[in-house]
C-alpha positions, 0 to 999 in steps of 0.5 A: 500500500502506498501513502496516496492510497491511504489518503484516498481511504481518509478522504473517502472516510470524511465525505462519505462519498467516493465520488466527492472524495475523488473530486477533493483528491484531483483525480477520477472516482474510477481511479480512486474506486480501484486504489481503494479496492486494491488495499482491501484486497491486500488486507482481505478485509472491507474498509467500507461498507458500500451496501450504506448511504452514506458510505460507512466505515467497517468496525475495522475500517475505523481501526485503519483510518486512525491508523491511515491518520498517524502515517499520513502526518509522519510522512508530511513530518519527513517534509517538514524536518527537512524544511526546518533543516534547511531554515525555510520558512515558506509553503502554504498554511491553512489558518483559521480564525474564530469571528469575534477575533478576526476582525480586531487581530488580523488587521493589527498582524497580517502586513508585518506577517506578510512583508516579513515571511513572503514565502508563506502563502496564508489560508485564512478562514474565518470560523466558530470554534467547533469548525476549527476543532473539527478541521484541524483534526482532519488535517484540514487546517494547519493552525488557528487563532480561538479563545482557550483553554479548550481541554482537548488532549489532540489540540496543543496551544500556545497563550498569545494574551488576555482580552477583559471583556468591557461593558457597554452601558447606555447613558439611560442605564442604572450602571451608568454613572459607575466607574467601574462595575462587578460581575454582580451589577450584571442582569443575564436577562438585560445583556444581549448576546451574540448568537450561539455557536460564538464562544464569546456568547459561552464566554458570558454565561459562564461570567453570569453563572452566579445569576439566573437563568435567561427568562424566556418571557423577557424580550431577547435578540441575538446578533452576529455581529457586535455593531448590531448589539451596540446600535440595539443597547443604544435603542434602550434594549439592554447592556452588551459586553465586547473583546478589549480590542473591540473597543479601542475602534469605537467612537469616541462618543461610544467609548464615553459609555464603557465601562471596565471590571474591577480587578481582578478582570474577567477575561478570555484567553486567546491562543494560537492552537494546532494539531499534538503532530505539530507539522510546520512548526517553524511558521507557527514559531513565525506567527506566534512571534509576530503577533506577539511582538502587535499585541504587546503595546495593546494589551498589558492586562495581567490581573485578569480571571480567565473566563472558560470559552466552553459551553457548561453541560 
Protein backbone atom coordinates (compact mmCIF):
# COMPACT_ATOMS: atom_id res chain seq x y z
CA UNK A 1 0.00 0.00 0.00
CA UNK A 2 1.02 3.33 -0.75
CA UNK A 3 0.77 6.76 1.11
CA UNK A 4 -1.66 8.49 -1.70
CA UNK A 5 -3.93 5.12 -1.46
CA UNK A 6 -4.12 5.82 2.24
CA UNK A 7 -5.14 9.46 1.62
CA UNK A 8 -7.92 8.13 -0.58
CA UNK A 9 -9.11 5.72 2.24
CA UNK A 10 -9.28 9.33 4.78
CA UNK A 11 -10.79 11.33 2.12
CA UNK A 12 -13.41 8.77 1.33
CA UNK A 13 -13.75 8.26 5.17
CA UNK A 14 -14.54 12.09 5.54
CA UNK A 15 -17.12 12.65 2.92
CA UNK A 16 -18.51 9.51 2.77
CA UNK A 17 -18.89 9.77 -0.62
CA UNK A 18 -16.39 8.14 -3.42
CA UNK A 19 -17.20 10.43 -5.97
CA UNK A 20 -16.68 13.77 -3.63
CA UNK A 21 -13.90 12.11 -2.25
CA UNK A 22 -12.33 11.72 -5.83
CA UNK A 23 -13.10 15.44 -6.66
CA UNK A 24 -11.06 16.80 -3.28
CA UNK A 25 -8.24 14.39 -4.11
CA UNK A 26 -7.87 15.77 -8.14
CA UNK A 27 -8.32 12.63 -9.64
CA UNK A 28 -11.28 10.29 -11.29
CA UNK A 29 -13.63 8.36 -8.96
CA UNK A 30 -12.69 5.15 -11.02
CA UNK A 31 -9.30 5.78 -10.24
CA UNK A 32 -9.51 6.09 -6.61
CA UNK A 33 -12.51 3.04 -6.53
CA UNK A 34 -9.66 0.82 -7.83
CA UNK A 35 -6.94 2.14 -5.31
CA UNK A 36 -9.02 1.63 -2.60
CA UNK A 37 -10.06 -1.66 -3.85
CA UNK A 38 -6.54 -2.99 -4.48
CA UNK A 39 -5.64 -2.06 -0.09
CA UNK A 40 -8.78 -4.10 0.65
CA UNK A 41 -7.79 -6.90 -1.39
CA UNK A 42 -4.17 -6.66 0.23
CA UNK A 43 -5.55 -6.59 3.59
CA UNK A 44 -8.75 -9.27 2.71
CA UNK A 45 -10.88 -7.23 4.65
CA UNK A 46 -13.68 -4.38 3.65
CA UNK A 47 -12.78 -0.75 4.87
CA UNK A 48 -16.19 0.41 3.99
CA UNK A 49 -19.47 -0.64 3.67
CA UNK A 50 -20.85 0.27 0.49
CA UNK A 51 -24.08 -1.53 0.80
CA UNK A 52 -24.93 2.00 3.07
CA UNK A 53 -25.87 5.57 2.18
CA UNK A 54 -23.76 7.34 3.09
CA UNK A 55 -20.94 5.05 2.67
CA UNK A 56 -19.80 3.72 6.49
CA UNK A 57 -16.90 2.67 7.89
CA UNK A 58 -16.37 -1.21 8.67
CA UNK A 59 -15.50 -1.51 12.54
CA UNK A 60 -12.28 -2.40 11.10
CA UNK A 61 -12.19 0.31 8.87
CA UNK A 62 -12.31 2.81 11.68
CA UNK A 63 -9.01 0.94 13.11
CA UNK A 64 -7.10 1.51 9.76
CA UNK A 65 -8.45 5.30 9.01
CA UNK A 66 -6.83 6.00 12.68
CA UNK A 67 -4.00 4.43 11.78
CA UNK A 68 -4.03 5.88 7.80
CA UNK A 69 -4.16 9.33 10.17
CA UNK A 70 -0.76 8.78 12.12
CA UNK A 71 1.03 7.69 8.79
CA UNK A 72 -0.36 10.42 6.79
CA UNK A 73 1.24 13.02 9.36
CA UNK A 74 4.60 11.37 9.97
CA UNK A 75 5.05 11.31 6.45
CA UNK A 76 4.50 15.21 5.69
CA UNK A 77 6.59 15.14 9.22
CA UNK A 78 9.66 13.82 6.82
CA UNK A 79 8.80 17.18 4.82
CA UNK A 80 8.74 19.15 7.49
CA UNK A 81 12.02 18.06 9.05
CA UNK A 82 13.85 18.59 6.27
CA UNK A 83 12.18 22.46 5.79
CA UNK A 84 13.14 23.32 9.05
CA UNK A 85 16.60 21.80 8.37
CA UNK A 86 17.12 23.89 5.80
CA UNK A 87 15.69 27.12 7.95
CA UNK A 88 12.71 27.74 5.24
CA UNK A 89 10.05 29.35 6.42
CA UNK A 90 7.53 29.19 3.26
CA UNK A 91 4.53 26.97 1.51
CA UNK A 92 1.32 27.06 2.09
CA UNK A 93 -0.60 27.23 5.55
CA UNK A 94 -4.21 26.97 6.28
CA UNK A 95 -5.04 29.11 9.31
CA UNK A 96 -8.39 29.98 10.93
CA UNK A 97 -9.57 32.12 12.95
CA UNK A 98 -12.71 32.41 15.47
CA UNK A 99 -15.22 35.63 14.47
CA UNK A 100 -15.07 37.71 17.30
CA UNK A 101 -11.38 37.84 16.89
CA UNK A 102 -10.93 38.21 13.36
CA UNK A 103 -11.71 41.38 12.58
CA UNK A 104 -9.70 43.13 15.60
CA UNK A 105 -6.14 40.87 15.28
CA UNK A 106 -5.99 40.02 11.75
CA UNK A 107 -5.53 43.53 10.72
CA UNK A 108 -3.03 44.70 13.76
CA UNK A 109 -0.76 41.30 12.48
CA UNK A 110 -1.28 40.09 8.72
CA UNK A 111 1.03 43.39 6.85
CA UNK A 112 4.01 42.76 9.09
CA UNK A 113 3.41 38.58 8.66
CA UNK A 114 3.49 39.16 5.30
CA UNK A 115 6.36 41.85 4.45
CA UNK A 116 8.45 39.64 6.64
CA UNK A 117 7.72 35.98 5.72
CA UNK A 118 6.75 36.47 1.82
CA UNK A 119 7.41 32.78 1.03
CA UNK A 120 4.43 31.71 3.25
CA UNK A 121 1.12 31.59 1.11
CA UNK A 122 -1.65 32.27 4.50
CA UNK A 123 -5.31 30.29 4.03
CA UNK A 124 -7.43 32.43 6.40
CA UNK A 125 -10.65 31.10 7.12
CA UNK A 126 -12.89 32.67 9.16
CA UNK A 127 -14.95 30.02 11.57
CA UNK A 128 -16.59 29.12 15.05
CA UNK A 129 -14.68 27.20 17.30
CA UNK A 130 -16.24 23.86 16.61
CA UNK A 131 -15.46 24.32 12.93
CA UNK A 132 -11.74 24.52 13.90
CA UNK A 133 -11.57 21.63 16.10
CA UNK A 134 -13.11 19.61 13.62
CA UNK A 135 -10.70 20.97 10.77
CA UNK A 136 -7.53 20.56 12.46
CA UNK A 137 -8.02 17.04 13.39
CA UNK A 138 -8.90 16.24 9.99
CA UNK A 139 -5.81 17.70 8.86
CA UNK A 140 -7.59 20.41 7.14
CA UNK A 141 -6.21 23.42 8.86
CA UNK A 142 -2.62 23.74 9.94
CA UNK A 143 -3.10 26.32 12.90
CA UNK A 144 -5.74 28.67 14.42
CA UNK A 145 -6.34 31.53 16.42
CA UNK A 146 -9.52 30.51 19.31
CA UNK A 147 -10.34 31.85 22.54
CA UNK A 148 -8.97 28.73 25.04
CA UNK A 149 -8.33 26.80 27.19
CA UNK A 150 -10.26 24.05 25.05
CA UNK A 151 -9.50 20.98 27.34
CA UNK A 152 -8.66 18.98 24.10
CA UNK A 153 -5.72 16.35 24.53
CA UNK A 154 -5.46 16.48 20.41
CA UNK A 155 -5.09 20.01 20.12
CA UNK A 156 -1.56 21.71 21.73
CA UNK A 157 -1.97 25.77 22.25
CA UNK A 158 0.48 28.44 22.68
CA UNK A 159 -1.01 31.81 25.13
CA UNK A 160 -0.92 34.84 22.65
CA UNK A 161 -2.56 37.21 25.54
CA UNK A 162 -5.72 38.47 27.82
CA UNK A 163 -8.70 40.49 26.25
CA UNK A 164 -11.03 41.91 29.54
CA UNK A 165 -14.24 41.72 28.49
CA UNK A 166 -15.82 45.60 28.64
CA UNK A 167 -19.47 46.57 29.44
CA UNK A 168 -21.13 48.88 27.23
CA UNK A 169 -23.68 50.57 29.45
CA UNK A 170 -26.22 53.05 27.67
CA UNK A 171 -26.48 56.52 29.40
CA UNK A 172 -30.12 55.66 30.11
CA UNK A 173 -28.99 52.52 32.33
CA UNK A 174 -28.73 52.30 36.28
CA UNK A 175 -24.82 51.45 35.67
CA UNK A 176 -24.05 54.38 34.09
CA UNK A 177 -22.75 56.71 36.48
CA UNK A 178 -20.17 53.60 37.81
CA UNK A 179 -16.59 53.98 37.14
CA UNK A 180 -16.35 50.67 37.17
CA UNK A 181 -18.62 47.67 37.73
CA UNK A 182 -18.51 43.90 39.28
CA UNK A 183 -19.60 40.55 37.60
CA UNK A 184 -22.55 41.09 40.23
CA UNK A 185 -24.22 44.70 38.58
CA UNK A 186 -24.93 42.35 35.71
CA UNK A 187 -28.51 41.03 34.95
CA UNK A 188 -28.20 37.96 32.48
CA UNK A 189 -31.69 38.94 31.20
CA UNK A 190 -30.50 42.79 30.45
CA UNK A 191 -27.28 41.55 28.34
CA UNK A 192 -27.74 40.96 24.63
CA UNK A 193 -25.74 38.29 23.32
CA UNK A 194 -24.09 37.22 20.42
CA UNK A 195 -25.93 34.31 18.67
CA UNK A 196 -24.99 30.54 19.56
CA UNK A 197 -22.32 28.95 18.21
CA UNK A 198 -19.81 32.09 19.09
CA UNK A 199 -17.53 31.27 22.27
CA UNK A 200 -17.87 34.62 23.25
CA UNK A 201 -21.58 34.26 23.80
CA UNK A 202 -20.28 30.80 26.20
CA UNK A 203 -17.77 33.13 27.49
CA UNK A 204 -20.51 35.50 29.09
CA UNK A 205 -22.97 32.92 30.56
CA UNK A 206 -20.20 31.23 32.16
CA UNK A 207 -19.03 35.07 33.72
CA UNK A 208 -23.01 35.28 34.75
CA UNK A 209 -23.19 31.64 36.10
CA UNK A 210 -23.61 33.02 39.51
CA UNK A 211 -27.10 34.78 38.06
CA UNK A 212 -30.33 33.25 36.82
CA UNK A 213 -31.05 31.68 34.02
CA UNK A 214 -32.35 33.78 30.90
CA UNK A 215 -36.15 34.45 31.44
CA UNK A 216 -37.79 33.36 28.41
CA UNK A 217 -40.62 35.57 28.94
CA UNK A 218 -38.47 38.70 28.58
CA UNK A 219 -37.83 40.38 25.20
CA UNK A 220 -34.24 38.86 23.66
CA UNK A 221 -32.37 39.43 20.22
CA UNK A 222 -29.06 37.68 19.44
CA UNK A 223 -26.76 39.16 16.56
CA UNK A 224 -23.93 38.14 14.83
CA UNK A 225 -22.41 40.93 14.83
CA UNK A 226 -21.12 43.05 17.96
CA UNK A 227 -22.35 46.57 15.64
CA UNK A 228 -25.67 45.20 15.78
CA UNK A 229 -25.81 44.99 19.69
CA UNK A 230 -24.17 48.48 20.46
CA UNK A 231 -26.99 50.06 17.78
CA UNK A 232 -29.55 47.73 19.90
CA UNK A 233 -28.31 48.78 23.55
CA UNK A 234 -28.11 52.38 22.22
CA UNK A 235 -32.33 51.83 21.43
CA UNK A 236 -32.53 51.28 25.15
CA UNK A 237 -32.92 47.43 24.63
CA UNK A 238 -30.12 46.25 27.12
CA UNK A 239 -26.25 46.34 28.01
CA UNK A 240 -23.91 44.14 25.95
CA UNK A 241 -20.04 43.03 26.71
CA UNK A 242 -17.10 43.34 23.92
CA UNK A 243 -13.40 42.00 23.48
CA UNK A 244 -10.89 44.55 24.62
CA UNK A 245 -9.61 45.09 21.25
CA UNK A 246 -13.01 45.91 20.03
CA UNK A 247 -13.29 48.91 21.91
CA UNK A 248 -10.43 50.71 21.07
CA UNK A 249 -12.08 51.38 17.01
CA UNK A 250 -15.14 52.84 18.87
CA UNK A 251 -16.22 56.24 18.78
CA UNK A 252 -15.36 58.39 20.80
CA UNK A 253 -18.88 59.09 21.96
CA UNK A 254 -19.36 55.44 22.34
CA UNK A 255 -16.27 54.82 24.48
CA UNK A 256 -17.82 57.54 26.96
CA UNK A 257 -20.36 54.52 27.66
CA UNK A 258 -17.64 51.68 28.79
CA UNK A 259 -17.01 50.59 31.49
CA UNK A 260 -14.13 48.36 32.98
CA UNK A 261 -14.49 45.37 35.94
CA UNK A 262 -12.92 45.84 38.76
CA UNK A 263 -9.88 43.67 39.33
CA UNK A 264 -9.34 41.02 39.06
CA UNK A 265 -10.63 41.41 35.07
CA UNK A 266 -12.67 38.61 33.87
CA UNK A 267 -11.01 37.93 30.51
CA UNK A 268 -10.81 35.37 27.52
CA UNK A 269 -7.53 33.86 26.80
CA UNK A 270 -6.65 33.94 23.29
CA UNK A 271 -4.05 31.34 21.67
CA UNK A 272 -2.67 30.07 18.64
CA UNK A 273 -3.91 26.15 18.55
CA UNK A 274 -2.67 23.44 16.05
CA UNK A 275 -2.81 19.78 15.97
CA UNK A 276 -0.50 17.48 19.08
CA UNK A 277 1.50 16.22 15.40
CA UNK A 278 2.93 19.80 15.37
CA UNK A 279 3.94 19.99 11.45
CA UNK A 280 5.27 23.33 10.23
CA UNK A 281 6.26 24.49 13.32
CA UNK A 282 8.55 26.66 12.27
CA UNK A 283 5.60 29.06 10.58
CA UNK A 284 3.57 28.61 13.96
CA UNK A 285 7.34 29.58 15.87
CA UNK A 286 6.84 32.58 12.66
CA UNK A 287 3.23 33.73 13.51
CA UNK A 288 3.22 33.32 17.15
CA UNK A 289 6.17 35.89 17.46
CA UNK A 290 4.79 38.41 15.01
CA UNK A 291 1.51 38.76 16.92
CA UNK A 292 3.21 38.90 19.97
CA UNK A 293 5.64 41.43 19.03
CA UNK A 294 1.43 43.71 17.71
CA UNK A 295 -0.20 42.66 20.73
CA UNK A 296 2.38 43.56 23.46
CA UNK A 297 1.80 47.60 23.18
CA UNK A 298 -2.06 46.96 23.14
CA UNK A 299 -2.97 44.80 25.68
CA UNK A 300 -0.52 44.85 29.01
CA UNK A 301 -3.50 43.11 31.41
CA UNK A 302 -2.45 40.83 33.93
CA UNK A 303 -4.79 40.69 36.75
CA UNK A 304 -7.15 39.12 34.92
CA UNK A 305 -9.89 35.80 35.82
CA UNK A 306 -9.83 33.73 32.71
CA UNK A 307 -13.29 33.32 31.52
CA UNK A 308 -13.69 29.34 30.01
CA UNK A 309 -14.98 29.86 26.43
CA UNK A 310 -16.78 26.25 26.76
CA UNK A 311 -20.28 25.85 26.99
CA UNK A 312 -21.47 24.26 30.62
CA UNK A 313 -23.36 20.78 30.11
Amino acid sequence: MTITQLQYVLAVAEHKNFTLAAEKCFVTQPTLSMQIQKIEEELNILIFDRSKKPIQLTDIGHKIVNQAKNIVNEADRIKDIVEQQKGFIGGEFRLGIIPTIMPTLLPMFLSNFIKKYPKVKLLIEELNTDEIITKLKNGHLDAAIAATPLEDEKIKEIVLYFEPFVAYIPEHHASFEKTEIEVSDLNLNEILLLQDGHCFRDGILNLCKNGTDIDQNNFQIQSGSFETLIKLADEGLGTTLLPYLHTLDLKDSDKLKLRNFKEPKPAREVSLIYPKSELKMQIIDALRSTIAGVVKGAIVFQNVQIISPLQKK
